[in-house]
C-alpha positions as CSV (number, residue, x, y, z in Angstrom):
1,X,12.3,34.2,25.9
2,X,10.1,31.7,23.9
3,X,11.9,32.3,20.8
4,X,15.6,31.5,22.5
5,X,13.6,28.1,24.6
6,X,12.3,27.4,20.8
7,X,15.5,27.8,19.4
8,X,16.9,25.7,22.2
9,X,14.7,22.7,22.0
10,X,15.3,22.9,17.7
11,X,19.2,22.4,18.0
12,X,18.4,19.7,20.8
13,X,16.5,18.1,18.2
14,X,19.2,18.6,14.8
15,X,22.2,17.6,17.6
16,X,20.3,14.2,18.6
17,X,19.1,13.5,15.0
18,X,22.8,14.4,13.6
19,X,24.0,12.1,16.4
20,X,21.7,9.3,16.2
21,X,22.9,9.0,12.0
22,X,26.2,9.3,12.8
23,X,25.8,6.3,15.4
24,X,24.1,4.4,12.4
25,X,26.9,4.8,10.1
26,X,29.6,3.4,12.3
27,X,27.8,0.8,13.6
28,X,27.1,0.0,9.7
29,X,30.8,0.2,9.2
30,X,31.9,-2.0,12.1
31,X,29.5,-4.5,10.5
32,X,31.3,-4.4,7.6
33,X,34.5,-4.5,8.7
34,X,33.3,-7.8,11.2
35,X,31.8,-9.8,8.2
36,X,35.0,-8.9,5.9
37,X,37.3,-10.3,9.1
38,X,35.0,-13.4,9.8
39,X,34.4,-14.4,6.2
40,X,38.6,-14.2,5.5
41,X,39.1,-16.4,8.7
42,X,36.4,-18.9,8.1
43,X,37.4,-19.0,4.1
44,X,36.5,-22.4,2.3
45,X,39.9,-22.3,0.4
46,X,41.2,-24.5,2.5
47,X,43.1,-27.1,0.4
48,X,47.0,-27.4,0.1
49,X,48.5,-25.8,-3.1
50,X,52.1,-26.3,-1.6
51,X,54.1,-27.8,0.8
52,X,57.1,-26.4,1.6
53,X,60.1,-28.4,4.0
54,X,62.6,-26.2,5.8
55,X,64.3,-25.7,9.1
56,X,63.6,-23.1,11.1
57,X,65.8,-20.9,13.4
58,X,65.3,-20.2,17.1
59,X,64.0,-16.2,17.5
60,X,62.0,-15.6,20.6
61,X,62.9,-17.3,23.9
62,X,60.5,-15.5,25.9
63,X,60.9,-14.6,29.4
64,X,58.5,-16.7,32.0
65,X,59.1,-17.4,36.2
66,X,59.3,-20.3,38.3
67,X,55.0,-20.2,38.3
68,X,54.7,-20.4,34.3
69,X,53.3,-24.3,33.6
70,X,53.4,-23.4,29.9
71,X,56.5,-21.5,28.1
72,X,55.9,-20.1,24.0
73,X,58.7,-20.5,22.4
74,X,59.1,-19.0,18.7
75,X,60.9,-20.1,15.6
76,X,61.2,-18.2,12.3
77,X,61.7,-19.7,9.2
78,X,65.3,-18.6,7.2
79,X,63.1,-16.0,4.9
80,X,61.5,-14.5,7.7
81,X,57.8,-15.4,6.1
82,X,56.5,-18.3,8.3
83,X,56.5,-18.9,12.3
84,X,56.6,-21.6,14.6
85,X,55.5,-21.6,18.1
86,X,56.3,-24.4,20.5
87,X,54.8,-24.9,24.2
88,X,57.4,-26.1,26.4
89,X,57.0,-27.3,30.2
90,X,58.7,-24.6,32.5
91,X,61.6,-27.2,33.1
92,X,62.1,-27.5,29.3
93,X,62.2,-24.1,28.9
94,X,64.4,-23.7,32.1
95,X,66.9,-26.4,30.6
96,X,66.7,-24.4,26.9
97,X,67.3,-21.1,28.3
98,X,70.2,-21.9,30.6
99,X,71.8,-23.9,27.6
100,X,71.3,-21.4,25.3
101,X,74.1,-19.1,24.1
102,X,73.1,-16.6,21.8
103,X,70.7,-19.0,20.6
104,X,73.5,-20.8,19.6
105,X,71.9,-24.2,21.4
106,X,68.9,-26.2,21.6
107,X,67.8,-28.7,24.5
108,X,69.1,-31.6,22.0
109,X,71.9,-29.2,20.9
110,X,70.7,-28.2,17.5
111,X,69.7,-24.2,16.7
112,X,66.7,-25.2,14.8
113,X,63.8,-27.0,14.4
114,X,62.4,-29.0,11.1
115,X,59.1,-28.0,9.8
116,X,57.1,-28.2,6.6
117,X,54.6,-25.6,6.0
118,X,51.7,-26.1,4.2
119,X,50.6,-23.3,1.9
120,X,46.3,-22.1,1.1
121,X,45.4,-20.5,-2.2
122,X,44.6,-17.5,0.1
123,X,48.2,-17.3,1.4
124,X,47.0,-18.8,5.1
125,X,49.5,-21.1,6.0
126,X,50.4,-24.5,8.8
127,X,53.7,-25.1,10.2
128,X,54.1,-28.4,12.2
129,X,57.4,-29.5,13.5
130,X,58.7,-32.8,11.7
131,X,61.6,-35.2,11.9
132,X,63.5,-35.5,8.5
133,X,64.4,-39.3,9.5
134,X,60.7,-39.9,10.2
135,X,58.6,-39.4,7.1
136,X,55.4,-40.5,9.2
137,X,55.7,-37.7,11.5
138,X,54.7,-35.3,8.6
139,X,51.4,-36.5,8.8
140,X,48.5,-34.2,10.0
141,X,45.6,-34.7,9.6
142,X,43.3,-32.4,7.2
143,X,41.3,-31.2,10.4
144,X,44.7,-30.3,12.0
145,X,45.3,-28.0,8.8
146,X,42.2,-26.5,9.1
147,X,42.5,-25.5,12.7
148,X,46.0,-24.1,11.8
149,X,44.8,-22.0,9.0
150,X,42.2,-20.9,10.6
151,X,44.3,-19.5,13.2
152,X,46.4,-18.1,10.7
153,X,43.8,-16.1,9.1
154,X,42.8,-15.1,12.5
155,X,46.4,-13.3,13.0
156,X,46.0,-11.2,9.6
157,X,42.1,-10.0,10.7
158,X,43.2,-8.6,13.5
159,X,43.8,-5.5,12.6
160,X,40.1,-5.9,10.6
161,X,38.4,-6.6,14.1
162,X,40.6,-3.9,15.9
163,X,39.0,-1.4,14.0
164,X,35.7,-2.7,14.2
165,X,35.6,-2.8,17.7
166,X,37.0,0.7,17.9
167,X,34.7,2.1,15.1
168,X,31.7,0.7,17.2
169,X,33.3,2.8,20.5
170,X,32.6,5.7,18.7
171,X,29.4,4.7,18.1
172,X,28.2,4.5,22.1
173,X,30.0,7.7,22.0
174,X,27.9,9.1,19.8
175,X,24.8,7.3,21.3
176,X,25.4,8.5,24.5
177,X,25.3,12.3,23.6
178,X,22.5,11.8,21.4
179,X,20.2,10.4,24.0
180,X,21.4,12.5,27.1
181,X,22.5,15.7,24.7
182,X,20.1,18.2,27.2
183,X,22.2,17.2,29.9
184,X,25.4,17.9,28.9
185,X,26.7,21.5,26.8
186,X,28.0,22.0,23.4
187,X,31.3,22.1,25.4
188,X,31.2,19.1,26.7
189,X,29.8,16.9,23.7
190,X,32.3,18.1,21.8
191,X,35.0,17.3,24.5
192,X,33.6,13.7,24.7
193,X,33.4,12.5,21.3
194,X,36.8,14.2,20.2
195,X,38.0,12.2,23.1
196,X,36.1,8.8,21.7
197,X,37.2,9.4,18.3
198,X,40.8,9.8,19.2
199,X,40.9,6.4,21.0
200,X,39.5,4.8,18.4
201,X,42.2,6.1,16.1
202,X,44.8,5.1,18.8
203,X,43.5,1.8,18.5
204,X,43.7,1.2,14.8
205,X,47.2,2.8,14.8
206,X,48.4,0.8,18.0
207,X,47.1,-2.4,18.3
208,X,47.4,-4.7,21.6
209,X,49.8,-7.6,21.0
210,X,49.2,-10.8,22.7
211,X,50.2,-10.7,26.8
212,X,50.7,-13.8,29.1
213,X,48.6,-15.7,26.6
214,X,45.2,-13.7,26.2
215,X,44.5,-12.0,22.7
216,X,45.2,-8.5,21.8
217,X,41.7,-8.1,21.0
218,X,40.5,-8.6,24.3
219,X,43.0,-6.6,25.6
220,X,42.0,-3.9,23.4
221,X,38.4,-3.9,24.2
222,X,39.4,-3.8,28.2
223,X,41.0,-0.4,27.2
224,X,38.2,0.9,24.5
225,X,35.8,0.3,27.8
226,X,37.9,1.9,30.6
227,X,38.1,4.8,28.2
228,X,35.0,5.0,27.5
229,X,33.7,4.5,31.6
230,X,36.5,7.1,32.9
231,X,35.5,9.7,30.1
232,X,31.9,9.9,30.9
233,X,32.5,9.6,35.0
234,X,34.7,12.5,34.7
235,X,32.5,14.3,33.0
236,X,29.5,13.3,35.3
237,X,32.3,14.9,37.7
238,X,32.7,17.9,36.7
239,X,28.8,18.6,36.7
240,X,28.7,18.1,40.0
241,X,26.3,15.1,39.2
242,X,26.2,11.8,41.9
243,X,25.3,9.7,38.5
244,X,29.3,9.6,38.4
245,X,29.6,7.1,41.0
246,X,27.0,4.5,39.7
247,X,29.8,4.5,35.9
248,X,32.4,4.4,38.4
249,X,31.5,1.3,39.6
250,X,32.2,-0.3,36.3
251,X,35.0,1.6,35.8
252,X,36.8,-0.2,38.5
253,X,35.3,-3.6,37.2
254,X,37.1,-2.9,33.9
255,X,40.1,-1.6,35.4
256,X,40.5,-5.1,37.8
257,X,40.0,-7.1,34.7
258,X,43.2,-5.1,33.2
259,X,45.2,-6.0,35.9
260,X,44.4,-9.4,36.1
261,X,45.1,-10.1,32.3
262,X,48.1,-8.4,32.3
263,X,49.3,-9.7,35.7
264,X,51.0,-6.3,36.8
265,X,49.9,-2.7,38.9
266,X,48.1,-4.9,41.7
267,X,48.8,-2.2,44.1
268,X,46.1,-0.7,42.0
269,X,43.9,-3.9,41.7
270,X,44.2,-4.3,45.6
271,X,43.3,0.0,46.0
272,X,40.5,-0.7,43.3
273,X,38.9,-3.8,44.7
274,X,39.1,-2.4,48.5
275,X,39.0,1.1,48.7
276,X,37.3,2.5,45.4
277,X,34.5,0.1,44.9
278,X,33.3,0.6,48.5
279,X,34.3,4.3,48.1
280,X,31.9,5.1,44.9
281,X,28.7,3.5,46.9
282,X,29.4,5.6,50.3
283,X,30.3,8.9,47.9
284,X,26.9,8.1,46.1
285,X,25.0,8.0,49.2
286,X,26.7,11.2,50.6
287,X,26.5,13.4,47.9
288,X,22.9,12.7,47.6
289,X,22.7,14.0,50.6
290,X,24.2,17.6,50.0
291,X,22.0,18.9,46.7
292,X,22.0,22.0,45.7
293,X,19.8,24.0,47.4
294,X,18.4,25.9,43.8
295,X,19.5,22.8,41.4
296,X,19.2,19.3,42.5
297,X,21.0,18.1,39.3
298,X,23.8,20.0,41.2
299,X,25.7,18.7,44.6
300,X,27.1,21.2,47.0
301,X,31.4,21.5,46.8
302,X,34.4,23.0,49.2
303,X,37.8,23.1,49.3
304,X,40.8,22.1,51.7
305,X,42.0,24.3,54.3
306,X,46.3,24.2,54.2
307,X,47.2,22.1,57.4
308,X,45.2,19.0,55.6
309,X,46.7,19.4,52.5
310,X,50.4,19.0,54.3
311,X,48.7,15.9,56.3
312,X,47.7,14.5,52.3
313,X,51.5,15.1,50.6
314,X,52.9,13.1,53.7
315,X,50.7,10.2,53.4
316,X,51.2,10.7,49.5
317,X,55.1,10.4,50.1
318,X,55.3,7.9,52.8
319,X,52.9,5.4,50.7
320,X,54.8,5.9,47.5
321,X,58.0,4.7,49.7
322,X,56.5,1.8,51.5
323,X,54.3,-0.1,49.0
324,X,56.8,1.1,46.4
325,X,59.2,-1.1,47.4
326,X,57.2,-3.8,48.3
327,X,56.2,-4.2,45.0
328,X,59.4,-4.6,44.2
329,X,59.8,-7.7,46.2
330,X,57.4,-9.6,44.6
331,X,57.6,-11.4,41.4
332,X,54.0,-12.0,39.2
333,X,55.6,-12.9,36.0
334,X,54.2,-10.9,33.5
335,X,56.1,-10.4,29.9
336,X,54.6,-7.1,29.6
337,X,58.3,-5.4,30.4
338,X,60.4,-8.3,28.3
339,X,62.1,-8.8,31.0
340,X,63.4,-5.7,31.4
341,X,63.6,-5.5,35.5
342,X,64.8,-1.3,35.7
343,X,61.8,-1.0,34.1
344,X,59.2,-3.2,36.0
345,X,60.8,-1.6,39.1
346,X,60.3,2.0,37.7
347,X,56.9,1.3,37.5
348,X,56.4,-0.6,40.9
349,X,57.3,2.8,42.6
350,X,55.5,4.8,39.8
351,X,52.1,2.6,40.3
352,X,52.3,3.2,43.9
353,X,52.6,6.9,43.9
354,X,49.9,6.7,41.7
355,X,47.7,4.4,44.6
356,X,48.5,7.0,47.0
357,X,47.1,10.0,45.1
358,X,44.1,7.5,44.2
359,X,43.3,7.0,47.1
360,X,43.4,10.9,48.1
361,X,41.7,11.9,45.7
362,X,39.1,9.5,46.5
363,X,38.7,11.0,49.9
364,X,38.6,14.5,48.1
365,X,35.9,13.1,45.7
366,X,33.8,11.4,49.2
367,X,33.9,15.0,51.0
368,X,33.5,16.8,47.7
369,X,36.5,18.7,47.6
370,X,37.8,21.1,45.2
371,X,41.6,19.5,45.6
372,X,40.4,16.5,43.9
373,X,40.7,18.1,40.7
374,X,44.8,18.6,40.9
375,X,44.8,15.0,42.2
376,X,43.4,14.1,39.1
377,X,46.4,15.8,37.1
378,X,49.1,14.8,39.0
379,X,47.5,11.1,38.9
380,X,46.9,11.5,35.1
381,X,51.0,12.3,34.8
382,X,51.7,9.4,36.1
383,X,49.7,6.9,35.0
384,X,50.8,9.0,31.6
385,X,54.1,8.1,32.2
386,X,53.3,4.3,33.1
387,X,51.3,3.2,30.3
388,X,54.3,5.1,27.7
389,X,57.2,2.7,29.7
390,X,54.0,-0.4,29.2
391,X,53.6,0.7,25.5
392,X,49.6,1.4,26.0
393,X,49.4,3.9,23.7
394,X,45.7,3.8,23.3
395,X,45.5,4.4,27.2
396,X,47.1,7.8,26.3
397,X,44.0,9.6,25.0
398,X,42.4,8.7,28.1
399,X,44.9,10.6,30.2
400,X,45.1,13.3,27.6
401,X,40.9,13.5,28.4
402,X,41.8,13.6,32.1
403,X,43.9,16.6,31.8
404,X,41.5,18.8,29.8
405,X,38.3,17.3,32.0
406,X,40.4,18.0,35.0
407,X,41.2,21.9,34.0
408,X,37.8,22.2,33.1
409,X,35.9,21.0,36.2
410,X,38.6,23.0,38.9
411,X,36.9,26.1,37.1
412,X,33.6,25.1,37.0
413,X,33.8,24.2,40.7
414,X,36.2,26.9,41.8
415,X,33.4,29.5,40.3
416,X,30.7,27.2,41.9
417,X,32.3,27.7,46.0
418,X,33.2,31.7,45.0
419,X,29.8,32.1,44.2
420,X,28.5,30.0,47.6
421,X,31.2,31.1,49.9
422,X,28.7,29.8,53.2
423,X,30.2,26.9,52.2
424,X,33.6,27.2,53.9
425,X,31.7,28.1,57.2
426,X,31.1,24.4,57.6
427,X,33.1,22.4,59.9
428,X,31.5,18.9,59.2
429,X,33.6,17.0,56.9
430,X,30.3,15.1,55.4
């Protein structure tokens, strides 16, 4: 018995050590991959070598609503290498749109605008719009130029800091099983850094574009961090541990800022704001009341009899119906779909059904239920299916975690209430 708590404590020790270096290294190479982004965007080579004169040709029109104040408009330059991006008033942009025929026409009636773009010895470039009658319009100052290659260079390091940020996601991941490794099994380590390391692979492979004006970088992070929260509460979860609710709590903090940046699901924001935040703090303060009478680490689980499962698929349905179309009816322009209104409806009906099981499954979670667990799939197929039609690929490993974790903790707490079958003797739903 000494010999196996000896040999115990030893791989305790190798696993945190081995984790702890691996934490090192990524952190080292996140540095890395920061100071090579920061040092091309702040680059000194910052004097013109050319200047280069030539119209450019209306491409992106955008799609904004009657609330926009500010409307990006795009132009590309006839060899495809340089952009332009001009901010029009929502009544410009109404005027341009309902003039425009194929991009045929242009508020004044011409298809392009005339820029000259001025060229760095590191391939940065400025475009500024300029009026071929007017040679002092072309002036800018050097400043100006600056700013504008700066911003340049910021566009090509993107994909430098995306993978920063995701390599250092691995790291908590890594940081996190190291520190708490005796709490958690071999198992479930394993299941929670192949989950970390897959999303950060996501994320250099599918990186966030720009949405309703806020960087694809902080978009990205919003998602690295939800993946990271969710993973590790479902995992708390499925230990039976209360310490899920207190990660929960920032899950749904994360999960509002989503929303917000991308203007879209509110049916989730609203369920997240007023029903799980106030739902993790009561859960927390009654499953610290039902411990496990042998382990406390443990809390004491059930499951459903059949009439209140019928009672939970009608709410389920009637919910998805109701709020489903409601959503519908309202208009929060986001440019997530590109317009595409089939779609934004597809997912007003889809985000609702997802609400609905949500919010059952937060009830199963409150009164410890062993249902919660298929609420947890069936949510996990939708939202699934909503972040595909959104293009969040990244968000996909996190689903793909919830379907494993989910099939994972129905056993452990189906074999948990077979071997405590008392349990079911107890009529008090708390």
């Amino acid at each position: 018995m000494e010999t196996t708590e000896l040999t115990k404590t030893r791989r305790a020790k190798i696993w945190r050590t081995a984790s702890i270096a691996a934490m090192a290294v990524l952190l080292v190479v996140a540095l890395v991959l920061a100071i090579v982004a920061f040092s091309s965007v702040f680059s000194s080579k910052n004097k013109v070598t050319e200047t280069v004169d030539q119209p450019f040709t209306l491409s992106d029109l955008g799609d904004y609503d009657d609330d926009s104040t500010k409307c990006r408009v795009e132009f590309t330059s006839a060899d495809g290498n340089y952009h332009y991006y001009h901010t029009y008033s929502y009544e410009e942009w109404e005027r341009l749109s309902e003039n425009t025929d194929g991009y045929n026409e242009i508020l004044d009636g011409h298809t392009t605008v005339f820029c000259r773009v001025f060229l760095a010895a590191d391939g940065a470039y400025a475009v500024f719009a300029v009026d071929p009658t007017d040679p002092t319009s072309a002036a800018h100052t050097p400043a100006e130029i600056r700013s504008a290659f700066r911003s340049n260079r910021m566009l090509a390091a993107a994909p430098l800091l995306n993978a920063a940020m995701a390599v250092v996601l691995a790291a908590i991941g890594f940081a996190i099983m190291g520190f708490a490794g005796k709490f958690f099994t071999t198992y479930e380590k394993s299941w929670f850094l192949s989950i970390m390391v897959l999303a950060a692979v996501f994320a250099v492979l599918f990186p966030e574009e720009d949405v309703n004006g806020v960087n694809g970088l902080v978009i990205m992070a919003l998602y690295l961090a939800d993946t990271l929260l969710n993973i590790l509460c479902e995992l708390l979860i499925s230990k039976q541990s209360k310490w899920n609710f207190i990660v929960s709590v920032f899950v749904e903090i994360t999960e509002i800022a989503i929303c917000l940046v991308l203007a879209y699901r509110f049916a989730t924001m609203v369920s997240t704001l007023f029903f799980w935040l106030p739902i993790d703090i009561v859960s927390f303060i009654n499953w610290n009341k039902h411990p496990d009478r042998r382990e406390d680490d443990l809390t004491q689980v059930r499951r459903l009899r059949g009439w209140q499962e019928i009672l939970v698929l009608v709410g389920v349905a009637l919910w998805t119906v109701g709020i489903g179309y409601l959503l519908t009816l309202m208009d929060f322009g986001t440019d997530l779909f590109h317009g595409n209104e089939a779609l934004y409806i597809a997912v007003c009906y889809l985000d609702a059904c997802a609400t609905a099981v949500g919010i059952a499954n937060g009830l199963f979670i409150f009164f410890r239920f062993e249902e919660q667990w298929v609420a947890w799939i069936i949510e996990a197929i939708l939202e699934g299916a909503i972040n595909i039609l959104s293009g969040q690929y990244v968000l996909l490993v996190l689903k793909a975690g919830y379907l494993t974790n989910s099939t994972y903790g129905y056993v452990k707490w189906n074999h948990y209430i077979k071997a405590h079958p008392e349990l079911a003797q107890k009529r008090s739903f708390f």
